[in-house]
VEXTI-587182 format. One record per residue (C-alpha): x, y, z. Coordinates in steps of 0.05 Angstrom, whole numbers, plus 32768, in hexadecimal, padded with zeros to 4 digits. Example, Ala and Ser with C-alpha at 12.3 -4.5 7.8 and 13.67 -1.06 7.14 Angstrom:
% VEXTI-587182
SITE      x      y      z
SITE   80F6   7FA6   809C
SITE   8111   7FEB   808F
//
This chain:
% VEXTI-587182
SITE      x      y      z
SITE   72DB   854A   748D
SITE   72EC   8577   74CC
SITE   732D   859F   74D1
SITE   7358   8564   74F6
SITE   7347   852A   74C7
SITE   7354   8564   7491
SITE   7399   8573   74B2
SITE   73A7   851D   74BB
SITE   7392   851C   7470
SITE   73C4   854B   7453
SITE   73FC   852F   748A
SITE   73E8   84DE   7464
SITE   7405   8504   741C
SITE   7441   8526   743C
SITE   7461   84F0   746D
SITE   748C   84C7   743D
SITE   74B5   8507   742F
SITE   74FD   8510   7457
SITE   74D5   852D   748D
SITE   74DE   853E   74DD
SITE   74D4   856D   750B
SITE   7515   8583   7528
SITE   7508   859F   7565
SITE   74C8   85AE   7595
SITE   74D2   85DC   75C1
SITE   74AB   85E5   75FD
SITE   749D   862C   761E
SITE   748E   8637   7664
SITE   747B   8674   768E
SITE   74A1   8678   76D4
SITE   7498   86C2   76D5
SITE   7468   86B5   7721
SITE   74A2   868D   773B
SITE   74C7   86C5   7745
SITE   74D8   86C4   7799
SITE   750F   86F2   77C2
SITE   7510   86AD   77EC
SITE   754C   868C   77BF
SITE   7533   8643   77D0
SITE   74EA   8648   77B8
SITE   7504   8670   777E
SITE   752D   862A   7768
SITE   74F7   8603   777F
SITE   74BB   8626   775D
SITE   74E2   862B   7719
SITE   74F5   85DC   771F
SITE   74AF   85CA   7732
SITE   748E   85EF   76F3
SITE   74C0   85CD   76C2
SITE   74AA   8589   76DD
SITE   7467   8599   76E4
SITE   745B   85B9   769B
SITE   7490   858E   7678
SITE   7488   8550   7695
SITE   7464   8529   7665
SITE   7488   8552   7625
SITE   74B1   8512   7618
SITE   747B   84E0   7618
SITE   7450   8511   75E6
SITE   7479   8519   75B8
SITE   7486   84CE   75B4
SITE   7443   84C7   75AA
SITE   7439   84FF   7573
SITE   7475   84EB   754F
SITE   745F   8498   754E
SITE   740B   84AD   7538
SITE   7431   84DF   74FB
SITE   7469   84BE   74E2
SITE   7497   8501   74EB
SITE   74D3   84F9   7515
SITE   74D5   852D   754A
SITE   752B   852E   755A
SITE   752C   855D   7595
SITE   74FE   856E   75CF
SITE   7518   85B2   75E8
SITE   74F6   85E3   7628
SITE   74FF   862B   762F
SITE   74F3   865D   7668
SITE   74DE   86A1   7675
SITE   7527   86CC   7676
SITE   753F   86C0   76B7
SITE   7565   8700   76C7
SITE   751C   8717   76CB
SITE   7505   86E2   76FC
SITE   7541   86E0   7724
SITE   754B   872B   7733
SITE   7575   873F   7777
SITE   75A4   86FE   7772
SITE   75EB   86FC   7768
SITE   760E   86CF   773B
SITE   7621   8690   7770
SITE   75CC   8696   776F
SITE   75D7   8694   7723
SITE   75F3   8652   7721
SITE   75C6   862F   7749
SITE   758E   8642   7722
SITE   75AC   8628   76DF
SITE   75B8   85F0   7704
SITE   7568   85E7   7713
SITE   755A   85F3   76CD
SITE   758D   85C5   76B9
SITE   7572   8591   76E4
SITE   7526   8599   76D9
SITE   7539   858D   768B
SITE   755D   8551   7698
SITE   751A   852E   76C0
SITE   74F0   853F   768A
SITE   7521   8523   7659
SITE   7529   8562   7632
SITE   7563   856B   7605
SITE   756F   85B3   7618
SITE   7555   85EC   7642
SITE   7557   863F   7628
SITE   7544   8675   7651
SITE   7588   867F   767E
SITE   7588   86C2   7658
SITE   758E   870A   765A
SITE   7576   8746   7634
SITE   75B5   8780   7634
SITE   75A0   87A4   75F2
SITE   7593   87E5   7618
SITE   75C4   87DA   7653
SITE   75CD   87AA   768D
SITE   75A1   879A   76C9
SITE   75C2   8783   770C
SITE   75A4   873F   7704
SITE   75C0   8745   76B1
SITE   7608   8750   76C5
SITE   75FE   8714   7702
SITE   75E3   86E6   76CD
SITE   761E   86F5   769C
SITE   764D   86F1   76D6
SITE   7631   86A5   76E7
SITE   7637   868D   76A0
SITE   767E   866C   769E
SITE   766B   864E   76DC
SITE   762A   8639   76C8
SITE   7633   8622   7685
SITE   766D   85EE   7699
SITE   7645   85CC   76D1
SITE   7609   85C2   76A8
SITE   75F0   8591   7667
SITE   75AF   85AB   7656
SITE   75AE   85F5   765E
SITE   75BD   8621   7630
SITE   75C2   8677   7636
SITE   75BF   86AE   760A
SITE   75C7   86F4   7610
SITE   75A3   8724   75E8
SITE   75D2   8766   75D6
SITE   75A8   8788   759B
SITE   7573   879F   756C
SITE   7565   87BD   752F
SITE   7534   87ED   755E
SITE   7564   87F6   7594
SITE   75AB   87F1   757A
SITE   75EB   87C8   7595
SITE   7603   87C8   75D3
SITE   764D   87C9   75CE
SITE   7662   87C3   7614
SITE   7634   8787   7620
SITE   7656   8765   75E9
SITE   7699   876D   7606
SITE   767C   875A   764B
SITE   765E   8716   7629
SITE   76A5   8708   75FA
SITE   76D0   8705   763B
SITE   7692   86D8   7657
SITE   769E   86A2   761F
SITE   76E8   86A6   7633
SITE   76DF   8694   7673
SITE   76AF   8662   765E
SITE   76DD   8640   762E
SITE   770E   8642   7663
SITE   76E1   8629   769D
SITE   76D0   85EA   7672
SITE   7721   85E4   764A
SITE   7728   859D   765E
SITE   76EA   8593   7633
SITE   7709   85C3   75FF
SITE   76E2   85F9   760F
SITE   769F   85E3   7606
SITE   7670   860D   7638
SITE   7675   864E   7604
SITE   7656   8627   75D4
SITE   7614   8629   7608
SITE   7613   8673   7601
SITE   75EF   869A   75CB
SITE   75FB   86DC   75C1
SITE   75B9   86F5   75A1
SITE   75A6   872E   756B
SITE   755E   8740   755D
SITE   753F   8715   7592
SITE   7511   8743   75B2
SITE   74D5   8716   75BA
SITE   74FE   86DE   75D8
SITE   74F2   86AF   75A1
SITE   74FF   866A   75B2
SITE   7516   8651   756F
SITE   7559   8680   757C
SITE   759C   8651   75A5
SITE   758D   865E   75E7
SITE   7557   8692   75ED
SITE   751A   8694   761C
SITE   74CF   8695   761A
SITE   74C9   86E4   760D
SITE   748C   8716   7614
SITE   7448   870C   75F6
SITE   744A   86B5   75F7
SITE   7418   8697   7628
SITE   742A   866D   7669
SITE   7432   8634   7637
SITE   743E   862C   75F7
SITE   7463   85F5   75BB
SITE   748F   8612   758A
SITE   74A9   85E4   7555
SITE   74E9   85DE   7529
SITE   74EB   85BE   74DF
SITE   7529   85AD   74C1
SITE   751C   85B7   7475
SITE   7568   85A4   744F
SITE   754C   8556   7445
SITE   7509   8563   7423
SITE   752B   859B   7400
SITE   755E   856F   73E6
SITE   752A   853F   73D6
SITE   7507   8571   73AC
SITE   7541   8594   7389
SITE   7558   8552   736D
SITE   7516   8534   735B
SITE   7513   8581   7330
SITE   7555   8571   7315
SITE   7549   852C   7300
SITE   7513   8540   72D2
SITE   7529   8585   72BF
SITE   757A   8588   72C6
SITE   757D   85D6   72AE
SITE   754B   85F2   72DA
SITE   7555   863F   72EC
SITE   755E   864A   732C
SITE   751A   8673   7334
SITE   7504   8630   7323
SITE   7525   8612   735D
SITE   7513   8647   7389
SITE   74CB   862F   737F
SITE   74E4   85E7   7387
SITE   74F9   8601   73CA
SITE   74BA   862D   73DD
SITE   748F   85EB   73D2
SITE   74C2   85B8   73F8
SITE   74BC   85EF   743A
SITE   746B   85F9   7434
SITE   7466   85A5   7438
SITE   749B   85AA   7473
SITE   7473   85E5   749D
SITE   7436   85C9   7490
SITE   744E   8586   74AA
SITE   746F   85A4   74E7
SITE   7436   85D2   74F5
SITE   7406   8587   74FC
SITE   7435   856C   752B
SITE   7440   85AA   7555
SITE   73FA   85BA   755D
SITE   73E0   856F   756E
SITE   7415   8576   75AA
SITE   7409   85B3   75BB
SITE   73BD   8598   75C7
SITE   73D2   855C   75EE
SITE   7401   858B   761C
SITE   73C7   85BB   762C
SITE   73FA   85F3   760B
SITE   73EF   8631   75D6
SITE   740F   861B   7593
SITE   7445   8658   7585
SITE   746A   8656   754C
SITE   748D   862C   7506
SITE   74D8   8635   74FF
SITE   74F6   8614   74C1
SITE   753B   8610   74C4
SITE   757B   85EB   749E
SITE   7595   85E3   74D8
SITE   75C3   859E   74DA
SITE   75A4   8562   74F1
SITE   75CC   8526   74F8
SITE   75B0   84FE   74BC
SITE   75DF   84FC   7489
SITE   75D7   852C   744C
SITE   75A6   8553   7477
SITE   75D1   859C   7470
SITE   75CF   85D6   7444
SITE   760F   85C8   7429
SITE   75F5   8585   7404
SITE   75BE   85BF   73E6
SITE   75EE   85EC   73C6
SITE   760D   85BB   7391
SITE   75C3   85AA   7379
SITE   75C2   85F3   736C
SITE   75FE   85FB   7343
SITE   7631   8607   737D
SITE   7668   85D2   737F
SITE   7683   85E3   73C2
SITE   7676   860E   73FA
SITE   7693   864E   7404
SITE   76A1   8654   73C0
SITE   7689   8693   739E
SITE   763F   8691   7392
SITE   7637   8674   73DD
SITE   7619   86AF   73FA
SITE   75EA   86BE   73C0
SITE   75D0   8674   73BD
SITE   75C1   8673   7405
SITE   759F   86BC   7401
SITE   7574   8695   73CF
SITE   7560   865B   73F3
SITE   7552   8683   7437
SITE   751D   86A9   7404
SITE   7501   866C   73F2
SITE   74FA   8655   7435
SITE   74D8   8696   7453
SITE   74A7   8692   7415
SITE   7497   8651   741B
SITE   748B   8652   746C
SITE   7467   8688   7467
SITE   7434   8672   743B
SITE   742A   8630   745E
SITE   741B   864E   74A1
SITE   7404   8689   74C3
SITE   742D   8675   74FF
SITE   746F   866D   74D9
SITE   74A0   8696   7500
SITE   74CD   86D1   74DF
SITE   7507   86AB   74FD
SITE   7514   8677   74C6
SITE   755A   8677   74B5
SITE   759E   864B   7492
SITE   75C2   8633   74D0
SITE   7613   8625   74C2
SITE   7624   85FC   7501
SITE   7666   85E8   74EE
SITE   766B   85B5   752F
SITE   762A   85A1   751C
SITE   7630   8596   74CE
SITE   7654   855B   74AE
SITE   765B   857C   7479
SITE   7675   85C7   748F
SITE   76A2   85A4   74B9
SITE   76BF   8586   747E
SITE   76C1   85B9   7457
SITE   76E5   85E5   7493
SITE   7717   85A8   7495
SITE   772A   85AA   7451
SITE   773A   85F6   7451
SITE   76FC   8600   7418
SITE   76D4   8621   744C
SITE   76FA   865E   7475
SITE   76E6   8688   74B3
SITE   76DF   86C5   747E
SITE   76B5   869E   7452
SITE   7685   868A   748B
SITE   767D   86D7   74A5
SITE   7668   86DE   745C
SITE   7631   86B2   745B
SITE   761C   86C3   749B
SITE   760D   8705   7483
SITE   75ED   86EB   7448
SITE   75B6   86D6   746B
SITE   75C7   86A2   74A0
SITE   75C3   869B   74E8
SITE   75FE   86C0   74FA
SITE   7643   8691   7515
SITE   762B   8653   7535
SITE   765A   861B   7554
SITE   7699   863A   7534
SITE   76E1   862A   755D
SITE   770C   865E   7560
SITE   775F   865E   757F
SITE   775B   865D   75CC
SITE   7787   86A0   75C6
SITE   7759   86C9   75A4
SITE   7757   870F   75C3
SITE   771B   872E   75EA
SITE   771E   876B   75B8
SITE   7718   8740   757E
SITE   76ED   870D   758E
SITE   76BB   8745   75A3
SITE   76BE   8766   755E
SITE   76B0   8723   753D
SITE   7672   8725   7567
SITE   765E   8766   755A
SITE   766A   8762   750D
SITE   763B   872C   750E
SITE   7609   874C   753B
SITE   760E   8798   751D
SITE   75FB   8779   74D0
SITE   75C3   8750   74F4
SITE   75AD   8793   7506
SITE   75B2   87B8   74C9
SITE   758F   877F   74A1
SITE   7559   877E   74D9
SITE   755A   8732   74DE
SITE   7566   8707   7522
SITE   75B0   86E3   752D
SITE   75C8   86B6   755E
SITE   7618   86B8   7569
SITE   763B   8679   758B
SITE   7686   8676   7582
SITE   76B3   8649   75A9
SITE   76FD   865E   75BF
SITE   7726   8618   75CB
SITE   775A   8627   7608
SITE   779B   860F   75F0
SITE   778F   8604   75A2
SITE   77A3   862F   756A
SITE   778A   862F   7526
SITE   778B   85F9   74F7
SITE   7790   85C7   7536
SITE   7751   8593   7537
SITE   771D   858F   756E
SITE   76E8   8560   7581
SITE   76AD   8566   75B4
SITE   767E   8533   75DC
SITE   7633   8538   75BD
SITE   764A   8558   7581
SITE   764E   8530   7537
SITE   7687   854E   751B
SITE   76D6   8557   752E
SITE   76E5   859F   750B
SITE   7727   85D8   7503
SITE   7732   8605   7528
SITE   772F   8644   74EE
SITE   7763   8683   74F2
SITE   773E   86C3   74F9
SITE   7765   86FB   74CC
SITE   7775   8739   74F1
SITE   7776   871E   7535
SITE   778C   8764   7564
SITE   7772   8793   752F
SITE   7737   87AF   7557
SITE   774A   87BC   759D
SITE   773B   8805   759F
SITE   76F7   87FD   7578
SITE   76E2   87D7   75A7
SITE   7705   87F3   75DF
SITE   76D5   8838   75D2
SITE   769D   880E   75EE
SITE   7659   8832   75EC
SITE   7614   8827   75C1
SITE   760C   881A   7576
SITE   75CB   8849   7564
SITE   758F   8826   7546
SITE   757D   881D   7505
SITE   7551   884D   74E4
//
């Protein structure tokens, strides 16, 4: 038996689990499009897209019908374009984003990353133009999506660049209020990111990938689920090292799965096959979210005490289990709390069980930083920045990747309700304690030193 019908063999015993492949993401190389001539700058970078991407759709269609796994999104990402785009001010901006946006939307891609910039150290001209076009950008367009990379373990935080990006989400928010603020949730602000990996909200196709290549995404809550109660229906008292195997096993059978379905399209595409990301991030099957994990585990409600430390368990799990399935499982895999994303978490932040507090905890314990949280329309520059930096400055320290995305709603306070277009859930707005408390910490400005 060669290697495929090996690979199509294994896939026959694994497909009638609570499988799919939640995102593919496809990675071009527009580094050679770079032009000073402004028009054959747009029109090289919309021309690759098309060119490269065009038949994404159709493969994965294809791939997903011959397996039996679902694939949910088809995603593209770029190389950063403050690097490609270099001399051009921000009205230039714009009408790039708008190229990328548009290129996306004919190859019938869900969303497209690389309208990003790397600040960690300090700002290039084209940086600070990017940042400046974001408000503008991110309310005119569907598809794209930016990020903005501020620090590493290796390099330290730059504290001025976060300031510089928090008064860019407020002008976002309030470039897009009669849609309650919606263009900040486009922008990532990024910790650890320094290869420009693709599985990260918003980031690019960074240094050392080829000209093409297919990362994919796994979302691992259902067949965890699936296992955890098939363990507890035969053996009701299992310790939880026990379930933290139960978990290892469910994640090898998901990155093995994902790993057959991302490299049979990266063959048909002609592309490199990158990397594995397993995630809990939210899909929008029901019961598919962390938070249906942690009762099975002895929690009966998030954010109640033993949240963080069951979540620090089942990110273990996760790693160990990825890991061992695949060489090309990425270090990225992570617990994603996307409140506007997650029935569940939106629920729970509804019902006052689940606080802003409680979520910087967990967030700390292990998961991918804030995601998708709304926050009053009045909060401050000074303190939205120090949220961001809190989150980015333990990122740091722990020496693991974060992705920040935090959305100020013009015109509501806390406790008010908020809905948005493409998004599952309604959710609070949640209080943040000790609003105006930080104005001259982060008014000194300047460089957090690295981590040694």
């Amino acid at each position: 038996m060669d290697q495929r019908s090996g690979f199509f063999s294994a896939l026959q015993q694994l497909r009638q689990l609570p499988l799919d492949v939640r995102t593919v993401t496809l990675g071009i190389n527009i580094s050679d499009c770079a032009d000073r001539n402004f028009h054959k700058l747009c029109d090289g970078i919309y021309q690759r897209i098309v060119a490269k991407a065009g038949r994404m759709n159709a493969v994965c269609t294809e791939v997903a019908s011959l397996m039996g796994v679902p694939v949910l999104q088809r995603r593209l990402c770029v190389t950063p374009i403050d690097r490609v785009a270099q001399g051009f001010q921000a009205p230039d901006f714009v009408n790039i984003a708008k190229t990328l946006d548009g290129a996306a939307a004919n190859v019938h891609a869900e969303r497209i990353g690389g309208y990003a910039a790397d600040v960690q150290h300090g700002m290039t001209h084209s940086a600070r133009q990017l940042i400046a076009s974001l408000p503008e950008a991110l309310s005119q367009t569907e598809r794209l999506r930016a990020a903005v990379h501020v620090g590493s373990t290796e390099n330290g935080v730059n504290m001025e660049a976060i300031t510089l990006v928090a008064e860019t989400l407020i002008k976002a928010a309030d470039a897009s209020s009669h849609r309650n603020g919606d263009a900040a949730a486009k922008l990532a602000v990024l910790a650890n990111d320094s290869t420009g990996h693709p599985h990260l909200t918003g980031t690019c196709l960074g240094d050392g990938w080829g000209d093409l290549v297919v990362h994919v995404g796994v979302g691992a809550a259902a067949i965890i689920r699936h296992a955890l109660e098939q363990r507890l229906l035969e053996h009701p008292n299992s310790r939880l090292d026990e379930l933290a195997s139960v978990i290892q096993t469910a994640v090898f059978q998901a990155t093995r799965t994902a790993e057959l379905v991302g490299r049979e399209i990266a063959a048909r595409l002609g592309a490199d096959f990158g990397s594995i990301d397993v995630t809990l991030a939210p899909t929008h099957r029901p019961g598919d979210s962390v938070v249906d994990l942690l009762p099975l585990l002895g929690i009966e409600r998030v954010g109640a005490p033993g949240t963080a430390t069951a979540l620090t368990m089942i990110l273990s799990a996760m790693r160990a289990g990825s890991a061992f399935a695949s060489c090309a499982a990425g270090a990225y895999s992570r617990i994603m709390l996307s409140v506007l994303e997650d029935e569940s978490l939106a629920a729970a932040t509804q019902s006052g069980t689940l606080t802003f507090d409680q979520l910087c905890l967990a967030a700390n314990a292990g998961t991918n930083g804030l995601d998708l949280i709304c926050l009053p329309g009045d909060t401050d520059l000074a303190t939205l920045s120090a949220i961001i930096s809190d989150q980015v400055s333990v990122a740091v320290l722990n020496r693991r990747p974060a992705a920040v995305r935090l959305i100020l709603v013009p015109g509501k306070e806390a406790g008010d309700m908020v809905s948005y277009g493409g998004m599952k859930n309604s959710t609070v707005i949640l209080p943040v304690r000790g609003s105006g408390l930080s104005s001259q910490f982060i008014q000194r400005g300047g460089r957090l030193p690295p981590t040694r």
